[in-house]
C-alpha positions as CSV (number, residue, x, y, z in Angstrom):
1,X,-43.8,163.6,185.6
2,X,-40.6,166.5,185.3
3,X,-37.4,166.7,183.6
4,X,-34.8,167.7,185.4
5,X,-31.5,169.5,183.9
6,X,-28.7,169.9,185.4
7,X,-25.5,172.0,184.5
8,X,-22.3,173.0,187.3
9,X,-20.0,176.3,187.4
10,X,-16.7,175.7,188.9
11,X,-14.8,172.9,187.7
12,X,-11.4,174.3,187.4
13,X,-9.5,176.5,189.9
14,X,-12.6,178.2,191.0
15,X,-12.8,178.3,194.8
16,X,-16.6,177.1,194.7
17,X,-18.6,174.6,192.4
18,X,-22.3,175.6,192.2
19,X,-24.5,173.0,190.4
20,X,-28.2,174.2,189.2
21,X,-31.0,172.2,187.5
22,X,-34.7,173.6,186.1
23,X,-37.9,171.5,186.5
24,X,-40.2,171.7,184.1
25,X,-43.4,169.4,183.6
26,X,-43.5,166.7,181.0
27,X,-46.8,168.4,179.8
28,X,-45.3,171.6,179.0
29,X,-41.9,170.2,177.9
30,X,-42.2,170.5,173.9
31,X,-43.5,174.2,173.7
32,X,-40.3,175.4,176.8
33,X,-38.0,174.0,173.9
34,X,-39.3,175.3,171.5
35,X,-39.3,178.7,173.3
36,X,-36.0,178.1,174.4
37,X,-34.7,176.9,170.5
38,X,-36.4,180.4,168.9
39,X,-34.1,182.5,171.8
40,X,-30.8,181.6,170.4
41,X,-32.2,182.0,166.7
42,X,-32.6,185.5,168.3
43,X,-29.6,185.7,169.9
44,X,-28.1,184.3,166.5
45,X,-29.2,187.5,164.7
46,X,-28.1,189.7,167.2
47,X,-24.0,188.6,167.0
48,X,-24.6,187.7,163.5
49,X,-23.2,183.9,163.8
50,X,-25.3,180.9,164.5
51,X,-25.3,180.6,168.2
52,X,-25.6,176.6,169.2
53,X,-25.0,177.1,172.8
54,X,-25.3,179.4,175.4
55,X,-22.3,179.3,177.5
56,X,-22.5,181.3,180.3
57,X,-19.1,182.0,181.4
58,X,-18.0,183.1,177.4
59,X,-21.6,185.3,177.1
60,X,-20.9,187.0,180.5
61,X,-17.5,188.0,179.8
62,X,-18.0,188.6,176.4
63,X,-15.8,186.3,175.2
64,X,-16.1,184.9,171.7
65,X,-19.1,185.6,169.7
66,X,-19.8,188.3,172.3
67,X,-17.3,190.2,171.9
68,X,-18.7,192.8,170.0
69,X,-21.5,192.6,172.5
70,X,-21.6,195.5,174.8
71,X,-22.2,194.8,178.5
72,X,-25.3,196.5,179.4
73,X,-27.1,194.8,176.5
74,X,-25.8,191.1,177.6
75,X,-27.5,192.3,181.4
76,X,-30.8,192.7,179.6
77,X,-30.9,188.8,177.6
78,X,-29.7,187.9,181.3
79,X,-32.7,189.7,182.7
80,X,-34.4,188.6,179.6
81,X,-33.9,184.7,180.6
82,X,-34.8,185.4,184.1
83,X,-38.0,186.6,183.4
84,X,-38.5,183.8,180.2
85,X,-38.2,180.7,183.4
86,X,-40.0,183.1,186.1
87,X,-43.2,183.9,183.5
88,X,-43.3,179.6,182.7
89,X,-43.1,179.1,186.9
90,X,-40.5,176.8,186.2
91,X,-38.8,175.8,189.0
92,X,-34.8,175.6,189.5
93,X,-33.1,173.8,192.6
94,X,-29.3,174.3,193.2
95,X,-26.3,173.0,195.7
96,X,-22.6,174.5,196.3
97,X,-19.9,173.3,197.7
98,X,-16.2,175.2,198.9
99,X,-13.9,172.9,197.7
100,X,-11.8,174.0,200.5
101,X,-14.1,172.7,203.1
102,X,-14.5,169.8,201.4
103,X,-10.7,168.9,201.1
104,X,-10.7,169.2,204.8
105,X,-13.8,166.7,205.5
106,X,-13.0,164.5,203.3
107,X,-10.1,163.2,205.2
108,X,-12.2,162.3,208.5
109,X,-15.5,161.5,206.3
110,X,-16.2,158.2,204.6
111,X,-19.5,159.3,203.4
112,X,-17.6,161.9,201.4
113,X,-15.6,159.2,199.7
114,X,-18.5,157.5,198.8
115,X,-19.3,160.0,197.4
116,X,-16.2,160.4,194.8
117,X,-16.0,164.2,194.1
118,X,-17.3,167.8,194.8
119,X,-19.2,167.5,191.4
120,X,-21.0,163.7,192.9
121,X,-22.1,165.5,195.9
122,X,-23.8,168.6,194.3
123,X,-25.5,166.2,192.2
124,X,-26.9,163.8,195.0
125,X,-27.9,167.2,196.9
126,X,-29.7,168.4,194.1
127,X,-31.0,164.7,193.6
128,X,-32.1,164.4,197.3
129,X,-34.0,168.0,197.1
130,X,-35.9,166.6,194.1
131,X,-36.8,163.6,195.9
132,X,-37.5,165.4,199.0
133,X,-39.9,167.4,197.6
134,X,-41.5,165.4,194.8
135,X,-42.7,162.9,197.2
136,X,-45.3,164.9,198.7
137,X,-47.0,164.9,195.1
138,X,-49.8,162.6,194.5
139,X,-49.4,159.2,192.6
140,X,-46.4,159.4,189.8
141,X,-46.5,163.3,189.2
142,X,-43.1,163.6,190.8
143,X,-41.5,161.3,189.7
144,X,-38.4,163.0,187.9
145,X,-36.3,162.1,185.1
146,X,-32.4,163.1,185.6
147,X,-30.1,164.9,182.9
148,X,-27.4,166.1,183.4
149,X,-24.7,167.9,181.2
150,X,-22.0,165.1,179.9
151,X,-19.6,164.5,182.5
152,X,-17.2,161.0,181.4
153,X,-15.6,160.8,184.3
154,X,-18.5,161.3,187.1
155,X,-21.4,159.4,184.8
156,X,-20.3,156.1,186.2
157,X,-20.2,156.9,190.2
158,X,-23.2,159.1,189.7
159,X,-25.0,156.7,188.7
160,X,-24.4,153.6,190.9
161,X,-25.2,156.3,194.0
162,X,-28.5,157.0,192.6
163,X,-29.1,153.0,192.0
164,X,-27.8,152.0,195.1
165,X,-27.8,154.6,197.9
166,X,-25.8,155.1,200.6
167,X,-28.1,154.6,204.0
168,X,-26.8,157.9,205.6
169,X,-29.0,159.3,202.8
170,X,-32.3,158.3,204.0
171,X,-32.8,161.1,206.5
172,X,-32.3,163.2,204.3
173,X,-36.0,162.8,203.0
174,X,-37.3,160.9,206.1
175,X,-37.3,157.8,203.6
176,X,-40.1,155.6,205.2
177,X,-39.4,151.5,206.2
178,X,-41.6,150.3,203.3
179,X,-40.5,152.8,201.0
180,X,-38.2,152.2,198.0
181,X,-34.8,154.2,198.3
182,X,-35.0,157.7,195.8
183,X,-38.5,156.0,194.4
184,X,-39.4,159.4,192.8
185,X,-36.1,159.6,190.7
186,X,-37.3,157.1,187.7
187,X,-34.4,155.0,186.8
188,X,-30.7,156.7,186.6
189,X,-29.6,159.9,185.5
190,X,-29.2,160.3,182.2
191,X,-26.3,162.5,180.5
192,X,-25.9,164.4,177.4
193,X,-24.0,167.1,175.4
194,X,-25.8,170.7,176.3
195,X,-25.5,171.7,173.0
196,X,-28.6,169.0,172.4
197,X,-30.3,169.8,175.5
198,X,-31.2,173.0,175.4
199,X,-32.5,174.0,179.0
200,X,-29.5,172.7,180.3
201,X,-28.2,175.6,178.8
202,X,-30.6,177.6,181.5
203,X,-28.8,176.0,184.3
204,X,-25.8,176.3,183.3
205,X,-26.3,179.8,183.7
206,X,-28.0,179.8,186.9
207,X,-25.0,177.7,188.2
208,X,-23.0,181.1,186.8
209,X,-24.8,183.2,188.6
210,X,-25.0,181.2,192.2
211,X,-21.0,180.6,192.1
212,X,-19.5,184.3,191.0
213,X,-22.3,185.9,193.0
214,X,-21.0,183.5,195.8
215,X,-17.6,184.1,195.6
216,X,-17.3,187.8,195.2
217,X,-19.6,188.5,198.4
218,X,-16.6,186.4,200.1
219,X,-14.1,188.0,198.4
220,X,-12.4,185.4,196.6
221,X,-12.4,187.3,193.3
222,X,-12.9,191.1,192.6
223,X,-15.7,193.2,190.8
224,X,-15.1,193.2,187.0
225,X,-17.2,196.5,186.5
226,X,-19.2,199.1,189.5
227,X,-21.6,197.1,191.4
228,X,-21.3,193.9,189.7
229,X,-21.7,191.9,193.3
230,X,-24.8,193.8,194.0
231,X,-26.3,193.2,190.3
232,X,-25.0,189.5,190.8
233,X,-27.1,189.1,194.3
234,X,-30.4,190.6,192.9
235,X,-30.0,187.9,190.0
236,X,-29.7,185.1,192.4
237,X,-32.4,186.2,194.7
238,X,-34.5,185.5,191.6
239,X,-33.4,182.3,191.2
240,X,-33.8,181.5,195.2
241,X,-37.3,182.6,194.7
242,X,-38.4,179.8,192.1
243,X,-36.4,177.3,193.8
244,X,-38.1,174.6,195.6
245,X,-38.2,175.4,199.2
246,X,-35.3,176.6,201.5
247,X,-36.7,173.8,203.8
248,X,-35.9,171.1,201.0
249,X,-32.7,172.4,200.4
250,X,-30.7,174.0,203.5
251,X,-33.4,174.2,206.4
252,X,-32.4,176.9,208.9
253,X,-33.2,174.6,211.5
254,X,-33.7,170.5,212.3
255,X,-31.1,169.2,209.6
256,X,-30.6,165.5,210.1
257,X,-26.8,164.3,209.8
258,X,-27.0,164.5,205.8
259,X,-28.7,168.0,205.9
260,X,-25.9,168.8,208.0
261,X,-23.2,167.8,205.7
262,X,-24.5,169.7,202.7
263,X,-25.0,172.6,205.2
264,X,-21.2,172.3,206.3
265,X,-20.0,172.0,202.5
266,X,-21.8,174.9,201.4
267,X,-20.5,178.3,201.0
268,X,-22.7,180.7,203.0
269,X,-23.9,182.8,200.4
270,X,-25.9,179.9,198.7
271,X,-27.0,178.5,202.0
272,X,-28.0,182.0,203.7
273,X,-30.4,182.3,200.3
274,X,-33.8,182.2,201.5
């Protein structure tokens, strides 16, 4: 069985929402949050305050506690965290979306309305990359437990579209005629506060990462320091390179009608990541 955790980057007047999750195995669950849990005790003598939750956008900026947190020191606990998921071969899986693109389908697409929201269809991508992919595992070893960072509005629509899925879904992961709709996502997501869920706190900063990485390639927002894209690029080539497969995610080539929707949402940056 896995735990899947889920965090997004780009709810507000961003021009991209990225949404990330790590995998980890049941069997290896307690000792990653424990490892995770002794981190921010680290991280908590470092700044000198008790440090509950790593947010991303606050610890890259070095906002808050950071402040007193010079910026080539908060590039090495970045590096630091990269290497802490690479060196437990966690996996990580991730979707975007331009919210501009989306605007414009959504008008002409009724499968985006079922859909509810930019933050919905990250999740179902994410959700149908999980499924995609965990299938091919023998007896119940994929099946995949949701979590997701608390989102009021979004918990209720989420979660009727993973109970009940739309059709136009099934060729996404060439869902055979005997086989139970998502039957490798075990029962609905479930969604808590991050500051309880530690590795949510991982994603969330993958989801970082993915979106700013995204958007200054396309030049939607500028460098905050000399060769911030280029630092921001290597860091998400990591994270392409423990995701589950490009093919499970945006294949280059032979995407069914769903594929090809997620493909036509995505900003190119995330779906150009091999």
């Amino acid at each position: 069985m896995k735990f899947c955790y889920f965090d997004e980057s780009g709810m507000g007047d961003e021009s991209y929402l990225v949404m990330a999750g790590i995998i980890v195995d049941a069997q290896r669950m307690h000792i990653t949050k424990d490892v995770w849990a002794d981190f921010l005790e680290r991280l908590s003598k470092v700044v000198g305050r008790k440090v509950d939750e790593f947010h991303s956008r606050e610890f890259y900026r070095g906002n808050g506690v950071w402040r007193d947190m010079d910026g080539a020191r908060r590039a090495k606990i970045i590096e630091a965290v990269l290497n802490w998921v690479e060196k437990r071969k966690h996996a990580c899986v991730f979707s975007g979306i331009n919210k501009a693109v989306y605007e414009t389908v959504l008008k002409n697409d009724d499968r985006l309305k079922q859909c509810t929201s930019p933050w919905c269809v990250a999740a179902m991508h994410c959700t149908l990359q999980v499924q995609k992919h965990h299938q091919r595992e023998a007896k119940t070893k994929g099946h995949s437990v949701l979590i997701f960072d608390r989102e009021v509005k979004e918990e209720i629509h989420l979660s009727l579209l993973i109970h009940k899925p739309p059709e136009w879904l099934d060729t996404y992961y060439n869902r055979d005629k005997k086989q139970t709709a998502l039957d490798q996502i075990v029962d609905v997501p479930f969604f808590a506060d991050s500051k309880h869920i530690l590795l949510v706190q991982v994603a969330d900063l993958f989801a970082y990462i993915l979106r700013t990485s995204s958007e200054i390639q396309d030049g939607l927002i500028e460098e905050k320091y000399k060769d911030e894209g280029g630092k921001m690029q290597d860091w998400s080539g990591r994270i392409a390179k423990i995701a589950l497969p490009r093919s499970s995610r945006y294949p280059a080539k032979g995407r069914c009608q769903a594929g090809q929707l997620f493909w036509d949402l995505a900003p190119s940056p995330i779906r150009e990541l091999g």
